[in-house]
N, C-alpha and C positions, 0 to 999 in steps of 0.2 A: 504493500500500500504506500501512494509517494507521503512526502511529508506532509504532517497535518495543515501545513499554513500555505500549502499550495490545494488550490481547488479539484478535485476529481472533475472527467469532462462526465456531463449526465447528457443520456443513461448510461448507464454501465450495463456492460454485454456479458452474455455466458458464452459459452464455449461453443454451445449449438440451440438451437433452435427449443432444445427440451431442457437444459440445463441452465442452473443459475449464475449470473456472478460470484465469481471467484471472489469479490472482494466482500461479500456481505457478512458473513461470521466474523472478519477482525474486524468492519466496522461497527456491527452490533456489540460486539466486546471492551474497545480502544476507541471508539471514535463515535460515538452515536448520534452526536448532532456535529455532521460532517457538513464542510465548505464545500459546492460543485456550482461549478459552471454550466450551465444551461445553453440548448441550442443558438440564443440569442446574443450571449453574451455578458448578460445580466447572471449574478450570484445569488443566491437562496443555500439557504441551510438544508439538507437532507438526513427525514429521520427513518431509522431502520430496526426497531427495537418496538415491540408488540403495544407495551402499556404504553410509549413517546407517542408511535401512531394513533392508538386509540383515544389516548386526549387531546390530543392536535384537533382531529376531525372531530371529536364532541365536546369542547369550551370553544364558548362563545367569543374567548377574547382571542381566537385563531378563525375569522371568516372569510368565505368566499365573499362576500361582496366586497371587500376591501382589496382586490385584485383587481380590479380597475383604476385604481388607484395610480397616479402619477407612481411613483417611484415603486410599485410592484414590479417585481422580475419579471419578465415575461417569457414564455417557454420558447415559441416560435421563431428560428432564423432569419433574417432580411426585414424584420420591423413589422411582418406580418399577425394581423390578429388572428391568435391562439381562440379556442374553443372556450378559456377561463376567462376572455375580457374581449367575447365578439358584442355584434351586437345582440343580435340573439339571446346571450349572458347577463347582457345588462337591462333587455327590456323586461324578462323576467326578474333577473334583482329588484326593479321597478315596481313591479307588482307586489311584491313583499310572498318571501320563501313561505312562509306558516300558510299564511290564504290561498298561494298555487297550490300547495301539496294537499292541502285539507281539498279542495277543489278535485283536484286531478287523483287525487288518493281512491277516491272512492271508486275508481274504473280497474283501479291494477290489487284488489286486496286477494290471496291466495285462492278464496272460493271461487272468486270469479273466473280466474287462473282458471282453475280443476275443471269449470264448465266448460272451458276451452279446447280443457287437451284432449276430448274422440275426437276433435277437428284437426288438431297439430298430429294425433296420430294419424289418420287417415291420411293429410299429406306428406307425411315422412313414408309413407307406405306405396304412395304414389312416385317418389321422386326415386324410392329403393325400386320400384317397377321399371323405371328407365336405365336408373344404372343398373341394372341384370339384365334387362332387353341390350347393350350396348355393350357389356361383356366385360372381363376383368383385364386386365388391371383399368383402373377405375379412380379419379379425384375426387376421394370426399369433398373437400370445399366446393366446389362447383355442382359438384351432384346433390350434396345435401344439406352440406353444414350453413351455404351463405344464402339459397331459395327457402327455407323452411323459415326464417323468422322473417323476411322480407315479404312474403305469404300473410304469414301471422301478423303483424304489425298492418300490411296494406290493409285485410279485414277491418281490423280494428278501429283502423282510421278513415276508410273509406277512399283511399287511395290507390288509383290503376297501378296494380302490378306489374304490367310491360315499363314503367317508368323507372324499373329498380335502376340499370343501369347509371343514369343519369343521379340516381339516390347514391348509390354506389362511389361515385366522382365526387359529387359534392362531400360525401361523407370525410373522404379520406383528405381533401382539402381543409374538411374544418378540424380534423384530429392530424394534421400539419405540424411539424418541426424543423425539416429542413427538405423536405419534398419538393414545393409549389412555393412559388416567388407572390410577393406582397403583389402586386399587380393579380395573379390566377386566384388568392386568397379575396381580395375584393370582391370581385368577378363573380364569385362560388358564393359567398355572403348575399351579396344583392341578388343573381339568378334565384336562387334557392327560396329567397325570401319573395320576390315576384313569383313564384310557382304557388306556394305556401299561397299568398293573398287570393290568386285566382281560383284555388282551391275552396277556399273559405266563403268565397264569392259564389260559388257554384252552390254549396252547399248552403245557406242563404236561402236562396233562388229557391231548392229543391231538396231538402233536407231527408234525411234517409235516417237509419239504425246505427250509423255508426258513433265513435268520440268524437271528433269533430261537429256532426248535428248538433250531438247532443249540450256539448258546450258552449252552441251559440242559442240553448236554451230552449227545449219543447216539453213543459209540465207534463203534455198529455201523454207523453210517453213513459207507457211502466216501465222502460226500462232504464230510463233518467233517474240516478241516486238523487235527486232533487225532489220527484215529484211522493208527496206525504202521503201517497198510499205504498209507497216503495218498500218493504220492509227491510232494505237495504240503506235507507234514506240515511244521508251523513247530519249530525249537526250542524245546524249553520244555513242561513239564506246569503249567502254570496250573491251581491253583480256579477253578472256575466263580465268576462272577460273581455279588456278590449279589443278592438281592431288588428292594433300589434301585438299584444298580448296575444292572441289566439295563434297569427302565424308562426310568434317564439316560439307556440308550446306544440304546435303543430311539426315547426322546422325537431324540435329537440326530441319527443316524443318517436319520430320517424328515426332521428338518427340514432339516441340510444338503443330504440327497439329492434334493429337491426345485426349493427354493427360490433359490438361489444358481445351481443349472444351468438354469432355466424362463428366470433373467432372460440370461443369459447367451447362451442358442440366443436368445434377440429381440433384442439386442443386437449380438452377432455377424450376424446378416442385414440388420439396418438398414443397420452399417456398410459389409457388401460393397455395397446397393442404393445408398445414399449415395453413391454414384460410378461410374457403370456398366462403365467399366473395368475396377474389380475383379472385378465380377459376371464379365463378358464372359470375361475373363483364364481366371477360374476355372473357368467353363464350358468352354472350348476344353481346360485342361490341368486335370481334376480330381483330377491324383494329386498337385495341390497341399493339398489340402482340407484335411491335419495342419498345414500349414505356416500356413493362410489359419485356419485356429483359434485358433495359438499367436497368431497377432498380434494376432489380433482380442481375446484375453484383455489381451496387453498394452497395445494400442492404446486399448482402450475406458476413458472417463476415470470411469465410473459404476456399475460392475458394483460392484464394491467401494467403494461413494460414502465410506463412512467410513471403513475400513483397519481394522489391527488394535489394539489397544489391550497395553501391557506397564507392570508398575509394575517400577521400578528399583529393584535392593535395597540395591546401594553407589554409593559415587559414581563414577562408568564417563566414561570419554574418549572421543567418540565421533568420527572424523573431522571432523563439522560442530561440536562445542562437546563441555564436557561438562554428562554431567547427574549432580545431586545425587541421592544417594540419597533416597527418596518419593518422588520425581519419576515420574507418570503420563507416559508418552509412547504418543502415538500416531501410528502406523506409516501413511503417507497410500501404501498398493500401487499407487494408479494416477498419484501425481504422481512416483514411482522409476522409475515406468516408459516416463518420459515424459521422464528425464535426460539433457538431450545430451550429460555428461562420459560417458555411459555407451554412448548409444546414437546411432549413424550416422543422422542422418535423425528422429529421433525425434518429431517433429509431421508424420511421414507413415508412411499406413496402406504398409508393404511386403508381400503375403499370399504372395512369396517368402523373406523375413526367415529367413535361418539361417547359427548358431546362435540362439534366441530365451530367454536365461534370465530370463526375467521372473516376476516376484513375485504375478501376481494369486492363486495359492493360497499364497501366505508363503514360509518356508524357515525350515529351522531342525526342531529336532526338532517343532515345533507345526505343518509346513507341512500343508496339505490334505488329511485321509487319505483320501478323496471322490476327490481328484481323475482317477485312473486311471478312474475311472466318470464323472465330469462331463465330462473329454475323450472318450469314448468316445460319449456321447449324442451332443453338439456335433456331434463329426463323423459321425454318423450321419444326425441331423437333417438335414446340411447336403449330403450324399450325396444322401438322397431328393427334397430339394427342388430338385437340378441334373439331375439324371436328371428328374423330374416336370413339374415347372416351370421349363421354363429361360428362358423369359421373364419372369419375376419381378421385380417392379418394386413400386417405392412408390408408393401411394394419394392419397399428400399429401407434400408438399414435406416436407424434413427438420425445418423449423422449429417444423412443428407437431408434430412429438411431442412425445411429454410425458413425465417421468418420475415414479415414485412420489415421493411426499415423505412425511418424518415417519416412516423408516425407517434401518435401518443401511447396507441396497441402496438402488440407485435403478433399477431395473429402468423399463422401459418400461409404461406403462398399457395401450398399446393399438399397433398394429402393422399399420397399415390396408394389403395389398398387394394387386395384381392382377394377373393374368399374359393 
């Protein structure tokens, strides 16, 4: 590890595509609230150490709106705005975090999830029909991992499917570090955000069953958490959302709902094929499958390549040091979760592991509002592929895969299996 008073560049890389940084055990150990240099240029503190993480993202005097802020670090290379201080970011800070979430909370709570998944199963089942109609070897990511939530999320939002491509681009624009030049980072902001408006506008006009309808407000709809015969019905009579307001939650709701769960289901299947005992394990008992998720969330050193990012507002004592106020810290989700003070075993995948409270969707009032639907795909996904394919194997040694780079993920490029 170089000297502490010299900055690490961020992120820091593992050795392959499944593996973690090498540097993270002697910084959880020697160095926990570590100096790194960021794509852009700008310094932030990085913390790697389970309870540093876990208070960071839940005290209040570590928040995301304060990343907009003049002298917040900012992640993205060439000046470009990052996904923590777009506009999008800040018309929702706008709105105030508690009133979004209570608002939009009542669309993503777990049951509603579960009513979901014979639908997410029947097209994992559908997209497992074409890759066996087309033959082995075979890219999970393409055939199943990146259509199955961009499916899922279209439904729900009432957004033409043929469109992922284009959802696809803008995605990886707005989770940007050194990819896409401040000029193509505009460009993707404003298109994105014009798409989202006409969207909204249509829907308006001719209001259907989906989130969107339903957020520009139809009482008469039982299936609206608003309307007081719901027995769903959340506390609270909220305004509707505004104009901008809708297309943020529109723009953000698409792109979490996607993007973050696609790399996640290829990730998750590497690692169980990565060792055929998991696989095997899992096949023989698949009422492990929630259990064989959670770890896999936790286990995986890349889903979340870069973590979350918090500006400090006072100066706050954190178990590993403290940090001054303006202090940029950034939240490393998979090296906490990777803490032996924390966790039994923790440089081994266990897909029995419980209890598993790991951080890959945060904690804290900011944690994942997505996540009740991202665990829901996963193990959906991960259902049909054991049932379907239960010979399921990798196509190429682990070492060659490869993951995205010049992102905020590091998701998997390519996913070669054969069964």
């Amino acid at each position: 590890m170089p000297d502490e008073r010299t900055p690490l560049p961020y992120p820091l890389q593992g050795a392959s595509a499944l593996r973690p940084p090498a540097e993270w055990p002697e910084l959880r150990e020697k160095c926990p609230v570590a100096r790194v240099t960021l794509p852009s240029g700008d310094e932030a503190a990085l913390l790697t150490r389970y309870e540093d993480v876990r208070m960071a993202l839940s005290d209040p005097r570590f928040s995301r709106e304060g990343l907009a802020r003049p002298d917040a670090a900012r992640a993205a290379a060439g000046g470009s705005e990052d996904v923590f201080n777009s506009p999008m970011a800040k018309t929702l800070n706008a709105v105030g975090h508690e009133r979004w979430r209570r608002m939009i909370g009542k669309w993503f709570t777990a049951k509603r999830m579960m009513a979901l998944r014979p639908d997410m199963e029947a097209m994992a089942d559908r997209l497992v029909d074409r890759m066996v109609a087309d033959g082995a070897p075979a890219d999970l990511v393409t055939g199943l991992a990146f259509p199955l939530p961009v499916y899922v999320i279209c439904r729900m939002l009432g957004v033409p499917e043929d469109d992922r491509d284009r959802f696809k681009a803008w995605s990886d624009i707005f989770l940007n570090t050194t990819r896409h030049t401040r000029e193509e980072t505009a460009a993707a902001h404003r298109d994105f955000a014009a798409y989202m408006s006409r969207l909204v506008d249509g829907k308006r006009a001719d209001p259907g069953d989906d989130l969107i309808s339903l957020l520009l407000g139809n009482p008469d709809n039982p299936d609206n958490p608003g309307n007081s015969d719901n027995p769903d019905n959340g506390a609270g009579t909220d305004e509707p959302l505004s104009e901008d307001a809708l297309v943020a939650t529109g723009q953000a709701l698409l792109l979490a709902g996607h993007e973050t769960t696609a790399g996640y289901i290829g990730l998750t299947v590497a690692h169980l094929l990565s060792d055929r005992r998991r696989w095997e394990r899992l096949s023989a008992d698949p009422r492990l499958v929630r259990q064989a998720v959670e770890e896999a969330l936790r286990f995986d050193p890349n889903g979340s390549n870069f973590g979350m990012m918090r500006y400090t507002e006072e100066d706050t004592d954190l178990p590993g040091g403290r940090m001054a106020a303006g202090t940029t810290v950034v939240c490393s989700l998979a090296a906490a979760n990777r803490d032996a003070s924390t966790w039994q075993d923790a440089e081994e995948m266990d897909i029995g592991r419980s209890p598993n409270p790991h951080l890959a969707f945060g904690a804290g009032p900011h944690s994942c509002l997505g996540q009740p639907l991202a665990r829901t795909e996963i193990q959906a996904a991960l259902t049909v592929l054991l049932r379907r394919l239960p010979t399921l194997d990798l196509a190429v040694g682990t070492d060659a895969l490869r993951s995205q780079s010049g992102l905020l993920t590091a998701p998997l490029r390519e996913l070669p299996v054969t069964w």
